[in-house]
Structure formats: structure tokens, C-alpha cells
C-alpha positions in Angstrom: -16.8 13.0 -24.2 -14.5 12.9 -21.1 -12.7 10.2 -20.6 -13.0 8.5 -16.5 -9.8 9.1 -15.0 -8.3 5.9 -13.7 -6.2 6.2 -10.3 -3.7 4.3 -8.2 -3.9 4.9 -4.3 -1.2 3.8 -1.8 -1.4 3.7 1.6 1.0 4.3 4.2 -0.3 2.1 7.0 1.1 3.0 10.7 -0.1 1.6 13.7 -2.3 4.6 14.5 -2.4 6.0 11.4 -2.9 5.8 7.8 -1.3 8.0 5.5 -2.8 7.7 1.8 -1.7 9.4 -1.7 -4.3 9.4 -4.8 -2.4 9.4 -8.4 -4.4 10.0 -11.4 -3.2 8.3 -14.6 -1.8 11.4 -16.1 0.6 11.6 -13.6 -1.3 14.3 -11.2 -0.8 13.2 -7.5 -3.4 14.2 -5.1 -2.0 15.7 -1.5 -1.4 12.9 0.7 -4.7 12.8 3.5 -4.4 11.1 6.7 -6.9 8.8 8.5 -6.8 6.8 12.2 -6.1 3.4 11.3 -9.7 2.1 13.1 -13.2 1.4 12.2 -14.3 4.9 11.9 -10.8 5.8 10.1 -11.5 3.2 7.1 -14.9 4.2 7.4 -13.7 7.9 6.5 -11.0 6.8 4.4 -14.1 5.1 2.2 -16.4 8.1 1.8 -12.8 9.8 0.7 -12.2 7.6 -2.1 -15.5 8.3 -3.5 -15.5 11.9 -3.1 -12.2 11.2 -5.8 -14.3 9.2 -7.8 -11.7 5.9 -7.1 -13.5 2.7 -9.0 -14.0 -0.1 -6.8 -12.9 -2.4 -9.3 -10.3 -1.0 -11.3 -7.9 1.2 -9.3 -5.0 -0.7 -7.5 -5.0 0.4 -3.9 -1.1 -0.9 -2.4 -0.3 -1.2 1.3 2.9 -2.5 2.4 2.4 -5.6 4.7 3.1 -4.2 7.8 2.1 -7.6 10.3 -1.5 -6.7 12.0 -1.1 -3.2 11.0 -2.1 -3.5 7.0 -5.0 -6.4 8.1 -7.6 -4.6 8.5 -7.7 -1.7 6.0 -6.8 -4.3 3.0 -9.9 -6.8 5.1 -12.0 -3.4 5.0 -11.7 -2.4 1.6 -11.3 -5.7 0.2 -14.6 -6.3 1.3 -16.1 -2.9 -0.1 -15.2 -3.9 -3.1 -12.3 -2.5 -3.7 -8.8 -4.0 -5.7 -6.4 -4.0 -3.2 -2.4 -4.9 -3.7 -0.5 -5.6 -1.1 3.8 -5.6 -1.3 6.4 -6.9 0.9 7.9 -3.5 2.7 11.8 -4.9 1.9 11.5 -4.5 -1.7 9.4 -1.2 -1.8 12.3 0.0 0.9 14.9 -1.0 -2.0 12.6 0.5 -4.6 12.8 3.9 -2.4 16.1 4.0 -2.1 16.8 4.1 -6.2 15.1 8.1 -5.4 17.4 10.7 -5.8 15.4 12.6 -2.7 16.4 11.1 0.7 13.3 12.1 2.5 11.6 9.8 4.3 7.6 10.4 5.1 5.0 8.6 5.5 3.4 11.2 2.8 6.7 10.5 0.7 6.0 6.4 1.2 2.4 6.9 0.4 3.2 8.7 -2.6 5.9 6.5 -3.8 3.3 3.4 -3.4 0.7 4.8 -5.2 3.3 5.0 -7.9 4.2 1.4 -8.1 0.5 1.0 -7.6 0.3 2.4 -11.1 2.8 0.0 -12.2 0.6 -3.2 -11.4 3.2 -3.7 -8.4 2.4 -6.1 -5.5 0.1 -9.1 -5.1 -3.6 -8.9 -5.0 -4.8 -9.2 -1.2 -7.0 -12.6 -0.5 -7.0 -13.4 2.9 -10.2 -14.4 4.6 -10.3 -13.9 8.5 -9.9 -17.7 8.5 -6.1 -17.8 6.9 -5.6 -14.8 9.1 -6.4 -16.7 12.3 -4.0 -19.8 11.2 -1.2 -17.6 10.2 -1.4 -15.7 13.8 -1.6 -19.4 15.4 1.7 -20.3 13.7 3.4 -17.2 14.3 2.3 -17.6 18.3 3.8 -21.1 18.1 6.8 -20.3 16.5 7.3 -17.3 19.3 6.8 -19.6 21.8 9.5 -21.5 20.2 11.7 -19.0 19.8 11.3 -18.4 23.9 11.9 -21.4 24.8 15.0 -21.5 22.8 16.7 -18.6 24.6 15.2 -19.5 28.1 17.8 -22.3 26.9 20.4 -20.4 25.8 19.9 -18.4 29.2 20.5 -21.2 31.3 23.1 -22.7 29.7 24.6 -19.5 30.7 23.7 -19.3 33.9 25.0 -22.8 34.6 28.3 -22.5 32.8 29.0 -19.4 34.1 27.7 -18.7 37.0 27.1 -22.0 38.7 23.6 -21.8 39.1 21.8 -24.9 38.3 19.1 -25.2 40.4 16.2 -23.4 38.6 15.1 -24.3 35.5 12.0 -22.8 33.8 12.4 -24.8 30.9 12.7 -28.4 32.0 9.9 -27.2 34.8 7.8 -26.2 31.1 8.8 -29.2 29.0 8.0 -31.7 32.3 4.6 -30.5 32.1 3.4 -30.8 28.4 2.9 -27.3 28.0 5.1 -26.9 24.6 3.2 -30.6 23.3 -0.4 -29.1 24.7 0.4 -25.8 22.7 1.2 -27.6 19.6 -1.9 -29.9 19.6 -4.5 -26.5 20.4 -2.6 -25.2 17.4 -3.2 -28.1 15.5 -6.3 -28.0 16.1 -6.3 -24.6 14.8 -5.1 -24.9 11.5 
């Protein structure tokens, strides 16, 4: 009797695009296959992994968190069912660069994650679209933050420099509420 195959599968994920590599336990690597990274993309991407006979269950899929990029195919396939790993792109960068081939692809990237997939690596993906909503609130207020700060820096400039004092976006923003009324709606957010 034939034993069932197990796999590993790891994604590539680009803004358009995914780029995903199947690797059997014995070591066999499937060619890398390429999907739009969408609805109907993940949709396809789906009937693929059953064509390969991928267990829902039991076969690590990694992506590399790539910001709103990786979201929704780890949201999509977390919620078909399948086991999906997700790794922080700066240590799967360092990983890659241990390779004595310098060739950089997403095929080669997708075929280098479905490796470590095989090696248990990354963290099992949880987010519900409720942490993903509080993370992009933070994330907006901290942006705005970061704005504000070099509208700052940019005036201190302008007046130091340049003599020009009489416009200020900032104190025009900060009179107003608008940074106190941002934080509260994100409060009220999270």
C-alpha cells in the first residue's frame, strides 16, 4: 500500500502576483505555477492545490508577510481549511543568502520557502479580519504621526533657513484637534 505523500508549498506573494512552489517530502519540487493575486487568482490557486493532492490540514503552506500583500491569500486559505505559516521576509532574506546560487526569483523565493516550509519554519497565521482592521488603524495613526513629524522638521527648516515663518500647516493642524480627533476614532477602533 502507497504511502500519501505529504507536501510543503510556499508562496511568493507580489502585489499582482503570486508565485507558488509545491515540494513533496521526498525532496521532488514541483515547477513553480503563477496565479493573480485576487479573488479569482486564490480561487485558481485552490483547485491547483487539489489537483496535487495538498492536505488541507497537514501540509504547511509559508508566505512571507509582505504588509496587505500576503493578507488575503493566508485570510483565503486559512479559511479553506488549509495550514498556513507565515515568516518575517528579513530572516527568510538572510536564510537565502546562506545559498551558494545568487539568483534571485520569485520562482527561486517560492522554491526556497516551500523548503523551510518543510522545515516547520514560520508562525501559524491567525488573524481574523477584526485584528487586521486594528493593526491597519494603528499603522494609519502612526503614519500620520510620522507626517506630522517631518511637516515639523520641514518648517523648522524653512524658518531657520530661509526666513519663512508665516505658514504653518502644523500648528494650523494641531489648533484644530485634528491629531486628538484621529486618535480618539482610532480609539474607538481598537
Amino acid at each position: 500500500m502507497e504511502q500519501a505523500k505529504s507536501h510543503s508549498i510556499g508562496i511568493d506573494v507580489g502585489k499582482r502576483e503570486l508565485v507558488a512552489c509545491i515540494r513533496c517530502s521526498n525532496g521532488i519540487t514541483e515547477p513553480p505555477a503563477a496565479f493573480p493575486n485576487s479573488i479569482v487568482g486564490l480561487r485558481k490557486f485552490i483547485v491547483y492545490l487539489k489537483k496535487n493532492n495538498v492536505q488541507k490540514d497537514k501540509s504547511p503552506i509559508l508566505l512571507e508577510s509582505t504588509g496587505p500583500y500576503h493578507w488575503q491569500p493566508a485570510r483565503t486559505l486559512a479559511d479553506n481549511g488549509y495550514f498556513v505559516k507565515v515568516a518575517n521576509p528579513l530572516h527568510t532574506k538572510q536564510i537565502a543568502r546562506l545559498s551558494i546560487r545568487k539568483r534571485k526569483t520569485d520562482k527561486v523565493d517560492a522554491a526556497n520557502l516551500a523548503f523551510l516550509a518543510s522545515q516547520n519554519y514560520g508562525y501559524q497565521f491567525a488573524e481574523t479580519d477584526e485584528m487586521a482592521r486594528k493593526k491597519a488603524a494603528i499603522r494609519h495613526y502612526w503614519k500620520l504621526r510620522s507626517t506630522a513629524t517631518n511637516l515639523l522638521v520641514h518648517e523648522r527648516y524653512l524658518k531657520e533657513y530661509r526666513h519663512i515663518s508665516a505658514v504653518s500647516v502644523l500648528k494650523i493642524i494641531v489648533k484644530r484637534g485634528f491629531v486628538a480627533q484621529i486618535r480618539l476614532r482610532i480609539c474607538d477602533i481598537i
